[in-house]
PDB file as gemmi writes it, atoms N, CA and C in Angstrom:
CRYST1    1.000    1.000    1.000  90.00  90.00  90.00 P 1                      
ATOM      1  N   UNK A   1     -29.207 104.187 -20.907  1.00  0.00           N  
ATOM      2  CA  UNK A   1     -29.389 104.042 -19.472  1.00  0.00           C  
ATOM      3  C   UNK A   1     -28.857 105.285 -18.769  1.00  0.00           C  
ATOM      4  N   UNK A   2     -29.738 105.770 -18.034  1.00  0.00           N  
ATOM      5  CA  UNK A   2     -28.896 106.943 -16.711  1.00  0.00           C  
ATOM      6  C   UNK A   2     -27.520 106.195 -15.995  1.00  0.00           C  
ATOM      7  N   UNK A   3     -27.094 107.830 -16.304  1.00  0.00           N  
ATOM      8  CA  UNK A   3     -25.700 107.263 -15.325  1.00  0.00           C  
ATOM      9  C   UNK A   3     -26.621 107.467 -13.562  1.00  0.00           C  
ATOM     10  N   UNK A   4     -27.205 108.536 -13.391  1.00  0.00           N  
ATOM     11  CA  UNK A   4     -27.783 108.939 -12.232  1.00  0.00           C  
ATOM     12  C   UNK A   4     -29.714 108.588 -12.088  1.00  0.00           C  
ATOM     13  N   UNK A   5     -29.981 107.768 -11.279  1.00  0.00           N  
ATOM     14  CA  UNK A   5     -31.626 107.691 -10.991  1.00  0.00           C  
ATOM     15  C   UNK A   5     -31.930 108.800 -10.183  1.00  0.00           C  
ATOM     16  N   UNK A   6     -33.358 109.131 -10.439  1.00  0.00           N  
ATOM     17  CA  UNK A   6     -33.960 110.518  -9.727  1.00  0.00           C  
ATOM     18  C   UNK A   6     -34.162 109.696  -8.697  1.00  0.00           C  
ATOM     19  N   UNK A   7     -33.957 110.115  -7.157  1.00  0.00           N  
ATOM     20  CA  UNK A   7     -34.880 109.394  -6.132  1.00  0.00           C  
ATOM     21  C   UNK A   7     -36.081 109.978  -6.048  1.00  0.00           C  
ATOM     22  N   UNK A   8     -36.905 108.870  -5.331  1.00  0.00           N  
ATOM     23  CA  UNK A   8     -38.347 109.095  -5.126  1.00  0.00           C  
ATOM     24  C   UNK A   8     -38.269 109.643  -3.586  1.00  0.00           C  
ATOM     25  N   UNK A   9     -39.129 110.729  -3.305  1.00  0.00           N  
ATOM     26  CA  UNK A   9     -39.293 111.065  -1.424  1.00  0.00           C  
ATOM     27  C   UNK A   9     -39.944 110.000  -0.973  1.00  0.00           C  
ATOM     28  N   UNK A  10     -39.145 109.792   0.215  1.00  0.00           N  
ATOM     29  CA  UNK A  10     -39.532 109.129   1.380  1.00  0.00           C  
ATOM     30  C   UNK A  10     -38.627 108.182   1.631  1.00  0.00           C  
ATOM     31  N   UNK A  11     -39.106 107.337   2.566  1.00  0.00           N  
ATOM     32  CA  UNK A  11     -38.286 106.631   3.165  1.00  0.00           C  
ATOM     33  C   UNK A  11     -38.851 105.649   4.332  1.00  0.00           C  
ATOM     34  N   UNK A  12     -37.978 104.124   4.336  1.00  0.00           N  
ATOM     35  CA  UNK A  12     -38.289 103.077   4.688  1.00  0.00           C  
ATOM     36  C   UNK A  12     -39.180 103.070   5.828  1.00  0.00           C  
ATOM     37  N   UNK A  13     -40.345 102.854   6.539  1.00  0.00           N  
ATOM     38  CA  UNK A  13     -41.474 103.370   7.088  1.00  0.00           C  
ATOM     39  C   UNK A  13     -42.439 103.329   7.114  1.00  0.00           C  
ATOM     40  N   UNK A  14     -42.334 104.452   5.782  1.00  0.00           N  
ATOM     41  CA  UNK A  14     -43.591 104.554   5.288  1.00  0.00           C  
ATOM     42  C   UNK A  14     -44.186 104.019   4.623  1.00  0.00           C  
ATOM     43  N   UNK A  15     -45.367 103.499   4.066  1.00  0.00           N  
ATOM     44  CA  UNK A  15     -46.155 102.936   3.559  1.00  0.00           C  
ATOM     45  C   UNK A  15     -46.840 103.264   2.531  1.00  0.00           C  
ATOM     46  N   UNK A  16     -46.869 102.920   1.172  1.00  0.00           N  
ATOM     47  CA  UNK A  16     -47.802 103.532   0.402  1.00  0.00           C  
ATOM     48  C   UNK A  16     -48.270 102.677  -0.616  1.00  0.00           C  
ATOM     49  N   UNK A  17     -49.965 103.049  -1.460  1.00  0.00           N  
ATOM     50  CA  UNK A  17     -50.362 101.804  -1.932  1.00  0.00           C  
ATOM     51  C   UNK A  17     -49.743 102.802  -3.430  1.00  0.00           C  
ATOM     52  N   UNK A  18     -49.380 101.743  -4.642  1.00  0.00           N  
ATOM     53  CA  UNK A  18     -48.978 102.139  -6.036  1.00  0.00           C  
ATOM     54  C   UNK A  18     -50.337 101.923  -6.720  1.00  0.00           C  
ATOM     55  N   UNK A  19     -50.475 102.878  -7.426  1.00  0.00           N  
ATOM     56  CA  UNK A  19     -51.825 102.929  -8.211  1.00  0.00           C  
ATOM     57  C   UNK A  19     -51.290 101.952  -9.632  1.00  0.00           C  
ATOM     58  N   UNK A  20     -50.638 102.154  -9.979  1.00  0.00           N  
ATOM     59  CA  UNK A  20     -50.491 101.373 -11.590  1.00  0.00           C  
ATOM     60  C   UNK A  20     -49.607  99.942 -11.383  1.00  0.00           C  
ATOM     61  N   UNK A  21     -49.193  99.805 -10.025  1.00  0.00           N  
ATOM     62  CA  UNK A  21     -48.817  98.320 -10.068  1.00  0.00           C  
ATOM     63  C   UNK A  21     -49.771  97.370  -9.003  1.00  0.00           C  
ATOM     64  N   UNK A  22     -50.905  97.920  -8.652  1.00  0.00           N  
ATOM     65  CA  UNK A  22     -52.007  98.066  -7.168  1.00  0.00           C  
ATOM     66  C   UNK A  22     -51.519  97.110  -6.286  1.00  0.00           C  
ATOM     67  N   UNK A  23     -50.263  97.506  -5.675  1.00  0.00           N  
ATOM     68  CA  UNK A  23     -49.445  96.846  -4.596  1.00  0.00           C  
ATOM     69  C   UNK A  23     -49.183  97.989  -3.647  1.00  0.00           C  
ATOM     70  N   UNK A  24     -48.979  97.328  -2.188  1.00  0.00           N  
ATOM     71  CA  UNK A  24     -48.425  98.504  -1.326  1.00  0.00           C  
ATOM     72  C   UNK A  24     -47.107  98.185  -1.413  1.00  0.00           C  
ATOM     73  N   UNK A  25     -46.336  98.837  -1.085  1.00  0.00           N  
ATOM     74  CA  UNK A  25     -44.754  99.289  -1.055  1.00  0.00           C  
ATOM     75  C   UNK A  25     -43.847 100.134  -0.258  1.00  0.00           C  
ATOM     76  N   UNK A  26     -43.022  99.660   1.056  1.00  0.00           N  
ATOM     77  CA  UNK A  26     -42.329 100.422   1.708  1.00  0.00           C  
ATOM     78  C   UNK A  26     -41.394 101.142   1.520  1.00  0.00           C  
ATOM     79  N   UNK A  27     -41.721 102.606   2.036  1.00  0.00           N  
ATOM     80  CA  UNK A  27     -40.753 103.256   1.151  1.00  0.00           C  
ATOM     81  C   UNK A  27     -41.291 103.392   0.015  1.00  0.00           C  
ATOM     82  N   UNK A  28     -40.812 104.711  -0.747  1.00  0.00           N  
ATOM     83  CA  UNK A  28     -41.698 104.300  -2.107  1.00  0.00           C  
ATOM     84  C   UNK A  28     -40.617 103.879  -3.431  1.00  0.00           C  
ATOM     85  N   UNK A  29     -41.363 103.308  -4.050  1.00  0.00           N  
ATOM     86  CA  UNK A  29     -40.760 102.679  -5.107  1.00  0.00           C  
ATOM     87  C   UNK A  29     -41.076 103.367  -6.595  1.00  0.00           C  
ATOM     88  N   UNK A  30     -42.452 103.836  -6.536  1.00  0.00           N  
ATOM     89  CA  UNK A  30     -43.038 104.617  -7.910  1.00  0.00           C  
ATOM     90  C   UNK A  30     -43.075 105.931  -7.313  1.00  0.00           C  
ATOM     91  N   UNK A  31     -43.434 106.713  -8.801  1.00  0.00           N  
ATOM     92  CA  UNK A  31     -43.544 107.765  -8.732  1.00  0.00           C  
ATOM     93  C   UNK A  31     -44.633 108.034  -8.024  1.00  0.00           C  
ATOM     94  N   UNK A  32     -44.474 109.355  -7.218  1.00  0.00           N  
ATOM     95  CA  UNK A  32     -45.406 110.351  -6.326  1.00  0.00           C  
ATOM     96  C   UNK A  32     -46.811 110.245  -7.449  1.00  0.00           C  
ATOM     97  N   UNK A  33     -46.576 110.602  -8.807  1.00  0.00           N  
ATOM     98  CA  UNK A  33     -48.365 110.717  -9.745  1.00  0.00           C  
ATOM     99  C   UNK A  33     -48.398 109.220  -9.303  1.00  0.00           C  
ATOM    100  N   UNK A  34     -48.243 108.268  -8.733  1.00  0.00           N  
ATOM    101  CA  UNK A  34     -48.570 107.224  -8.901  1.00  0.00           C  
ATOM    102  C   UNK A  34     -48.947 106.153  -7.884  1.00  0.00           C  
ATOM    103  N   UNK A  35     -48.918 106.769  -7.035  1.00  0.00           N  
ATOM    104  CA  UNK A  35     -49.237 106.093  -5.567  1.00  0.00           C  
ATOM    105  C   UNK A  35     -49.783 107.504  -4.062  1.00  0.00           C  
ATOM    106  N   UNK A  36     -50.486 106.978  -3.153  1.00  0.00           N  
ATOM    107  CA  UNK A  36     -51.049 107.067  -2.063  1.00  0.00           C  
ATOM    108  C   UNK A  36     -50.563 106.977  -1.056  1.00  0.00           C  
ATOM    109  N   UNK A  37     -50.175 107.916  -0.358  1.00  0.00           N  
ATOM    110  CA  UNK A  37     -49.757 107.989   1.105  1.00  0.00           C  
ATOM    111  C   UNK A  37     -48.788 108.685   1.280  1.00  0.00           C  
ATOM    112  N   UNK A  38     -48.183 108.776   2.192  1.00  0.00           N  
ATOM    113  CA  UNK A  38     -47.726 107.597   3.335  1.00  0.00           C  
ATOM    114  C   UNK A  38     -48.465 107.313   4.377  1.00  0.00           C  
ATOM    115  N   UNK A  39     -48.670 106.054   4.554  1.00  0.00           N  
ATOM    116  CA  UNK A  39     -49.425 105.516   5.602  1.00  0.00           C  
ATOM    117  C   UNK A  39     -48.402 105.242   6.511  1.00  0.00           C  
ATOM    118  N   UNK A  40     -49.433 104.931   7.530  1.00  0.00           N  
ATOM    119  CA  UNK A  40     -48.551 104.686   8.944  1.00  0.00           C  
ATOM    120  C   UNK A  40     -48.418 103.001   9.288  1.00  0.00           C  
ATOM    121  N   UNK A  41     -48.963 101.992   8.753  1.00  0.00           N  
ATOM    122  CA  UNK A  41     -48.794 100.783   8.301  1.00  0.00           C  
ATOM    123  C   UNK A  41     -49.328 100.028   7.183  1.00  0.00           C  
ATOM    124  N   UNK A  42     -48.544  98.972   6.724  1.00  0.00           N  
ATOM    125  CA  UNK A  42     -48.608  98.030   5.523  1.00  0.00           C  
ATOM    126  C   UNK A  42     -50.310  97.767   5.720  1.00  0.00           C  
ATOM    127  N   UNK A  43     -51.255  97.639   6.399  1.00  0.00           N  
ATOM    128  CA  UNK A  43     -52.535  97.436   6.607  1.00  0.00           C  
ATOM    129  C   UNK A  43     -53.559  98.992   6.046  1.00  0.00           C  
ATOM    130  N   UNK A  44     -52.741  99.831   6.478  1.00  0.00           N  
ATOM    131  CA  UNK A  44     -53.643 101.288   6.311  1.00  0.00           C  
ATOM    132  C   UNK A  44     -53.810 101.375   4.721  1.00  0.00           C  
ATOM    133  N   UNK A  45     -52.034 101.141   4.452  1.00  0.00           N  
ATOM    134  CA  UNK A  45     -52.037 101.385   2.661  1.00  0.00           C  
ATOM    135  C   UNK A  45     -52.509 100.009   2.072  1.00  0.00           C  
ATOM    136  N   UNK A  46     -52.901  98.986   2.539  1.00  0.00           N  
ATOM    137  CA  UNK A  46     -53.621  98.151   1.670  1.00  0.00           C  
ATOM    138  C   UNK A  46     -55.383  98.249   1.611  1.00  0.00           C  
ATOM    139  N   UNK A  47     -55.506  99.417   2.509  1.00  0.00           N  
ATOM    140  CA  UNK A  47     -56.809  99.584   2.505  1.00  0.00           C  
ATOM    141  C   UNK A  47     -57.305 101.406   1.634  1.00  0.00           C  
ATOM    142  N   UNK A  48     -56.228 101.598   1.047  1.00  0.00           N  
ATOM    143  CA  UNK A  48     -55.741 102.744   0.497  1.00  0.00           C  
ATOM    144  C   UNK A  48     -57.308 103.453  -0.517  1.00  0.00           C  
ATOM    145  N   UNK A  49     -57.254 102.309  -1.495  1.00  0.00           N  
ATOM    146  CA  UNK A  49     -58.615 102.589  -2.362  1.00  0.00           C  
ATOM    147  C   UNK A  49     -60.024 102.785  -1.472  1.00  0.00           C  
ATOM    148  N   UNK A  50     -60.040 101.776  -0.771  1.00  0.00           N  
ATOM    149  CA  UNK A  50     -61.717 102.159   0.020  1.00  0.00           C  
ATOM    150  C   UNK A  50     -61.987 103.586   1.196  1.00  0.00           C  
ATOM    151  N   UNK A  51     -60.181 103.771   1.603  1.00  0.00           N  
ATOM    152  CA  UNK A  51     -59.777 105.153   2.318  1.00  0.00           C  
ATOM    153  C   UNK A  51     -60.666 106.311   1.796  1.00  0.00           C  
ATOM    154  N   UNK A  52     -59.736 106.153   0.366  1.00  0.00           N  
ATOM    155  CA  UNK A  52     -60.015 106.944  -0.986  1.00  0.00           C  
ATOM    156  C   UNK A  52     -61.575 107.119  -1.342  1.00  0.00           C  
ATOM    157  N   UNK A  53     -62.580 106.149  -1.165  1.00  0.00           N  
ATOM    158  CA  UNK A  53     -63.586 106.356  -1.518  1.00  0.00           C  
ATOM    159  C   UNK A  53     -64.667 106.686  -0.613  1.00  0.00           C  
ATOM    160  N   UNK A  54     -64.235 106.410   0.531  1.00  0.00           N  
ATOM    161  CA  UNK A  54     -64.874 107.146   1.974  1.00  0.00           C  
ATOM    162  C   UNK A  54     -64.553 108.195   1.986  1.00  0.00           C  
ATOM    163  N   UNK A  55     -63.272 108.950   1.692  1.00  0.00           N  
ATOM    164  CA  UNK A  55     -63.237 110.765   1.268  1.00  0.00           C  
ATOM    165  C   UNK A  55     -63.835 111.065   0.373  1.00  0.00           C  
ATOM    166  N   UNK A  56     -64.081 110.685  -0.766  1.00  0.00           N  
ATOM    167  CA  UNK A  56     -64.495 110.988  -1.438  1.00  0.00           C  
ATOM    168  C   UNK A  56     -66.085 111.599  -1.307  1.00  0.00           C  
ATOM    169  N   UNK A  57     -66.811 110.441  -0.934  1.00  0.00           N  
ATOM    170  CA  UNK A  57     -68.030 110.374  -0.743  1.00  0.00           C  
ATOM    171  C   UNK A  57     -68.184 111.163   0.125  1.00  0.00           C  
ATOM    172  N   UNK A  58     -67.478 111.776   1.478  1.00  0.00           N  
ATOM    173  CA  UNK A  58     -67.821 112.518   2.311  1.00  0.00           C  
ATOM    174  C   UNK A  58     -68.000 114.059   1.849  1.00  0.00           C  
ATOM    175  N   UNK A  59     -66.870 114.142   0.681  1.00  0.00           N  
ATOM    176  CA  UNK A  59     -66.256 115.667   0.212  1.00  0.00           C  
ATOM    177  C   UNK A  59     -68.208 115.494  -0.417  1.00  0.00           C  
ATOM    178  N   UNK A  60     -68.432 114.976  -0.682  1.00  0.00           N  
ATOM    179  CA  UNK A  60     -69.625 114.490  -2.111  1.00  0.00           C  
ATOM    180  C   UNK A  60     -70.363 114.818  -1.049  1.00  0.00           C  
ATOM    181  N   UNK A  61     -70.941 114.614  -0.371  1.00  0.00           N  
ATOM    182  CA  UNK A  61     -72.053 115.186   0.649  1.00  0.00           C  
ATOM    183  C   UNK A  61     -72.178 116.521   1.564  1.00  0.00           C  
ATOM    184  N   UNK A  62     -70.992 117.030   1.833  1.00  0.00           N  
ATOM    185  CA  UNK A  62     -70.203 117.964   2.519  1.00  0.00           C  
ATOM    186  C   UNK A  62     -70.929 119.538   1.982  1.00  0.00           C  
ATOM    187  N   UNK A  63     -72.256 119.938   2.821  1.00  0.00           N  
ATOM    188  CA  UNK A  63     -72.827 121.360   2.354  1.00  0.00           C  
ATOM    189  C   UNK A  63     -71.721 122.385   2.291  1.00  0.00           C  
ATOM    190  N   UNK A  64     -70.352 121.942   2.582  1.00  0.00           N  
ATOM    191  CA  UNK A  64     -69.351 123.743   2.422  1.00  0.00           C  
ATOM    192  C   UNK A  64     -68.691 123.402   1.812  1.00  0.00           C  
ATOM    193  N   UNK A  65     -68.774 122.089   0.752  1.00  0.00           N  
ATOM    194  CA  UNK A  65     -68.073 122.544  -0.476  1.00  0.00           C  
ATOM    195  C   UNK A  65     -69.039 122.451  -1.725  1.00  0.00           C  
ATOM    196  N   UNK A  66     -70.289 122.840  -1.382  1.00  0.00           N  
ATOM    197  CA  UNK A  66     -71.156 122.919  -2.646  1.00  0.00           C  
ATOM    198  C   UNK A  66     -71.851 124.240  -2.825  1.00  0.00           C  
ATOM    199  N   UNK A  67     -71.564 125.005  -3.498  1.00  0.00           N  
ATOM    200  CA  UNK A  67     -72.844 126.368  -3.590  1.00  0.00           C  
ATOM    201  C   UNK A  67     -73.962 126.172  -4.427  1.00  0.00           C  
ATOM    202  N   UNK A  68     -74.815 126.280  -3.494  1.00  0.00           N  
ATOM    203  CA  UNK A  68     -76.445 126.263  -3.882  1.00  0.00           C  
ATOM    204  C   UNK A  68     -76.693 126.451  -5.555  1.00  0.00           C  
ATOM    205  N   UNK A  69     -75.941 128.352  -5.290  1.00  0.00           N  
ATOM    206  CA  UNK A  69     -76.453 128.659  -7.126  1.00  0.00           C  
ATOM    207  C   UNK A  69     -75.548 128.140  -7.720  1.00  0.00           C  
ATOM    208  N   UNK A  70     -74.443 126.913  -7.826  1.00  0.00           N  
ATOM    209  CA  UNK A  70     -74.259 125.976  -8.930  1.00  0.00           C  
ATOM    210  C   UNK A  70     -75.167 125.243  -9.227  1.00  0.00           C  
ATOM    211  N   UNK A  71     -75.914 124.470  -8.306  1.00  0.00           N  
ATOM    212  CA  UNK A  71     -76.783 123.617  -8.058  1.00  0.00           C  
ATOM    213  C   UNK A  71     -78.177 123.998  -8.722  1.00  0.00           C  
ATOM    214  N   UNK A  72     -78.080 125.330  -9.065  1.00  0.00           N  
ATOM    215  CA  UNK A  72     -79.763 125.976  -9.236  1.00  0.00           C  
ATOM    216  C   UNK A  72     -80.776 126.020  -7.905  1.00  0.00           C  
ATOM    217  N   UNK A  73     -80.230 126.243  -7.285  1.00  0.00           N  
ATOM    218  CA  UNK A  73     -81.187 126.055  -5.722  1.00  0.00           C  
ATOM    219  C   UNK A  73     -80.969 127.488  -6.254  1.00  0.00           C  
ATOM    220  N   UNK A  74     -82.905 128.064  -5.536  1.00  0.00           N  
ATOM    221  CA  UNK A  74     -82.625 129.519  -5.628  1.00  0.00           C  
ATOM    222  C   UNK A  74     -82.919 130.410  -3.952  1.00  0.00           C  
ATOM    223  N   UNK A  75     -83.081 129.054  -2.942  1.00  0.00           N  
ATOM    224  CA  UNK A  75     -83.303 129.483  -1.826  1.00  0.00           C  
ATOM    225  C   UNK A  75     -82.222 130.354  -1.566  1.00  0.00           C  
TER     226      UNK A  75                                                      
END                                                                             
């Protein structure tokens, strides 16, 4: 057992959803690789994953982060 625990950043507040226990959690409790946010309420980070997939999809459509000649466009 540690005599000393690493703390995690942040603090009581904030909000964030945990990816490997898929709970939100004030303050964080897991590790940073392992959770989302900080949100600004217990509602924002329980909506954390569909957040996540509305960026996603936007980055995914988004003409300035795609170049044409990856694509084979030869316009």
């Amino acid at each position: 057992m540690a005599l000393f625990k690493k703390r995690t950043v942040g603090k009581p507040g904030e909000w964030y959803y945990c990816l490997e226990h898929k709970k939100v959690e004030e303050g964080p409790d897991c590790p940073g690789k392992d959770r989302f946010g900080p949100y600004a309420s217990r509602e924002e980070a329980a909506h954390a994953m569909s957040i996540a997939a509305e960026r996603n999809l936007q980055w995914e459509n988004d003409p300035r982060w795609h170049d044409s000649a990856a694509r084979g466009d030869d316009d």
